[in-house]
N, C-alpha and C positions, 0 to 999 in steps of 0.2 A: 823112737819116741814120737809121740803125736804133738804137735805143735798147731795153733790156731791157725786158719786158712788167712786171714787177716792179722798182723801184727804194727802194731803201733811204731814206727821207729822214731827212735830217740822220744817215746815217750808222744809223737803226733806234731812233728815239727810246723806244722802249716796253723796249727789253731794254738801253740804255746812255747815258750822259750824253751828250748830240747833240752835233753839229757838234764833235767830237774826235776826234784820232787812232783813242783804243780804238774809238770807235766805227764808224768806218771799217775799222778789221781787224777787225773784230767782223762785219760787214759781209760782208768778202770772205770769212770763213772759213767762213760759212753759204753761200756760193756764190752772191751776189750779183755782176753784172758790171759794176753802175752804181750810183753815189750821188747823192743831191741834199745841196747843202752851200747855206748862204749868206755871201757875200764883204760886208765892209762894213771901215770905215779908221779907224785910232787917229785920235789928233789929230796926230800928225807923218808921216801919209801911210803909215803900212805898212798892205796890207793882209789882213783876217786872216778867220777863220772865225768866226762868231758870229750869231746872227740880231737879238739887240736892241738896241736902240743904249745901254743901259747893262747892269750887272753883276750888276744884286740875281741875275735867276731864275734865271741857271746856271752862277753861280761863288759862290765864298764872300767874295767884296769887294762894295763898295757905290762906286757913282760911271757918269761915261759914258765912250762910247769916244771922246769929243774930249779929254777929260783924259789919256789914256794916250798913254803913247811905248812902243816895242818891247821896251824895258826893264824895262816893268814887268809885262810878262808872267810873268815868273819869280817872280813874288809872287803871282799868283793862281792858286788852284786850280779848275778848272771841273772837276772831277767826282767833290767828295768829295760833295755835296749831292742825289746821284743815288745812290752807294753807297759806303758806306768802301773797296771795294777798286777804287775811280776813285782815290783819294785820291794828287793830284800830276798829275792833269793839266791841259795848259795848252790855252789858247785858242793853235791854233793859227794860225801864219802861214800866206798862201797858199804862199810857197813850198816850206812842209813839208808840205803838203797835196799840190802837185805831185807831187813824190818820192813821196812815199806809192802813189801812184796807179799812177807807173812802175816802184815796186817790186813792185805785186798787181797790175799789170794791170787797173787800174779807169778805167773809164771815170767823167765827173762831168756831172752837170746844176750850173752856176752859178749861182746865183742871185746878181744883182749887189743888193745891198740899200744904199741911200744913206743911210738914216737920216737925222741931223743933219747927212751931211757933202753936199760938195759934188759934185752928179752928174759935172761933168768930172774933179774931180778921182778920184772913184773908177775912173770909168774908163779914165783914162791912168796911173793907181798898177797895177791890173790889168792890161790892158798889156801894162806894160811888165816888169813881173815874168814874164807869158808870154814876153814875148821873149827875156827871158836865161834863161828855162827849155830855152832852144830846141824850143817845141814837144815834150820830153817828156814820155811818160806821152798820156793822153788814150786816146779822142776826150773831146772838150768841147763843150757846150752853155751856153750863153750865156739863161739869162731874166730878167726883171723884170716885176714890176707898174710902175715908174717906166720909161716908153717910150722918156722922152728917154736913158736909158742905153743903150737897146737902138741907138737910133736912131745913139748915139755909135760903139757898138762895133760895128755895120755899116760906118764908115769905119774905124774905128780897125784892126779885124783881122776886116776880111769873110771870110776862109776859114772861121771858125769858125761853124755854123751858130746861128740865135734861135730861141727860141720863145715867144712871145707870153703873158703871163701876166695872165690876168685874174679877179674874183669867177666875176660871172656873163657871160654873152656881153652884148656891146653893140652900138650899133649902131655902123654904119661898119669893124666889125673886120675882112671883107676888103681895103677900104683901106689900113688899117694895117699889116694882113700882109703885105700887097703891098708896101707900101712900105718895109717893114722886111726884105723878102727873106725871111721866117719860113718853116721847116718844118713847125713846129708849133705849139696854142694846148695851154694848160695852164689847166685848168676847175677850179673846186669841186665836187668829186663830188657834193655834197646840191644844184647849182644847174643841174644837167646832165642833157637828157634824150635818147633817138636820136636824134631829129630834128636834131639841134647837132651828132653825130659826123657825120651824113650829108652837110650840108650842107658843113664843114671837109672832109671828105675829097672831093667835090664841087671843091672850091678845092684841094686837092693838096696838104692840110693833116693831119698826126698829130695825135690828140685824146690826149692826158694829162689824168689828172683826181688832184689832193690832194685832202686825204687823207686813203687809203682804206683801213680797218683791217676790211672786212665782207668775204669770200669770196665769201658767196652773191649779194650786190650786183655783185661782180668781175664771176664771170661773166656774167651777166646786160649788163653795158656790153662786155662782149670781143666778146660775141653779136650786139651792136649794131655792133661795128666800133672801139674803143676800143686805141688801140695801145700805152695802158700805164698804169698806177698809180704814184703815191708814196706809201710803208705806213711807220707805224712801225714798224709790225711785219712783214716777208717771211717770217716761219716761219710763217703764214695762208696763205700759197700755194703753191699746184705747185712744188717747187721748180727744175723748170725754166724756169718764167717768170721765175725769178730769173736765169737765165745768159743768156738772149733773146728 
């Protein structure tokens, strides 16, 4: 699948309080075509937008996402602690994140994040939320550092492509791409040198690298064969790498 050369992670963590709404239209209105979000599950199985498994760093409540039902979303604010004019927004659901995406035309990189909860069950909560979304909105990309999720969601809804998420490369990871059906590996940019783009595109693999806030670095991996970054910041780039 093609994926923009520039993608927003979490929505442009450096100009807005991540993995939210705003930050998502905040996102498309700079002319980004792609976001990276991370999916992870209350304690009653909804799942939502958020990268940690608890609340200190990016809302204004204290506690974990096992403790929370859907309900109590509407008491936390996740983005007055980034700037007073976040102030009211929520940790979103996946399903509003959906929408979101078929309203702007955005495409998403997934990030399935298990935390504390349980890997099957995050992945049959995700899902099955995609299936009554009927497939709107999208394309979608499916990653993790946790395999066995990927591994899940290659039975669970193979049409949606993986990408292989790891620190640094390891051994055996054409194995594992192989056997995960992966497009592509997604790198630590300070852990990533040519030779790793060559070798993955060799294997018929897209190299993505997080994340990467330096320009002059950018090019320099584009020139290498790199088929795309995640920035907190996309106002650092061309901004047509932002559209493709």
């Amino acid at each position: 699948m093609v994926m923009a050369k520039v993608i927003a992670h979490r929505g442009g963590a450096s100009w807005v309080p991540e993995n939210t709404l705003a930050a998502f239209r905040w996102a498309a209105k700079q002319g980004c075509r792609w976001i990276e979000l991370d999916i992870s599950l209350l304690g009653d199985g909804t799942p939502v937008i958020i990268h940690d498994q608890r609340l200190e760093r990016t809302t204004d409540s204290q506690g974990a996402l096992a403790d929370l039902s859907q309900a109590d979303l509407e008491r936390i604010d996740a983005g007055s602690w980034f700037a007073p004019a976040f102030r009211g927004e929520r940790i979103p659901t996946l399903r509003q994140l959906l929408q979101l995406c078929a309203d702007l035309g955005l495409g998403a990189n997934l990030e399935l994040k298990p935390n504390a909860s349980n890997v099957e069950a995050l992945v049959e909560a995700t899902a099955r939320v995609l299936e009554e979304a009927e497939a709107v909105g999208g394309p979608w990309l499916f990653s993790s550092f946790e395999h066995q999720a990927l591994e899940l969601m290659a039975k669970r809804l193979p049409s949606i492509p993986r990408g292989l998420l790891y620190e640094g490369i390891e051994a055996g990871w054409r194995d594992k791409a192989a056997a995960l059906g992966a497009v592509s590996l997604h790198l630590d940019q300070a852990l990533i040198d040519p030779a790793v783009i060559s070798q993955a595109k060799a294997e018929g693999l897209e190299v993505f690298v997080y994340t990467l806030n330096d320009a002059t670095r950018a090019q320099a991996l584009f020139a290498a064969g790199l088929a795309g970054l995640f920035t907190d910041d996309p106002l650092l780039f061309d901004p047509a790498w932002r559209r493709g």
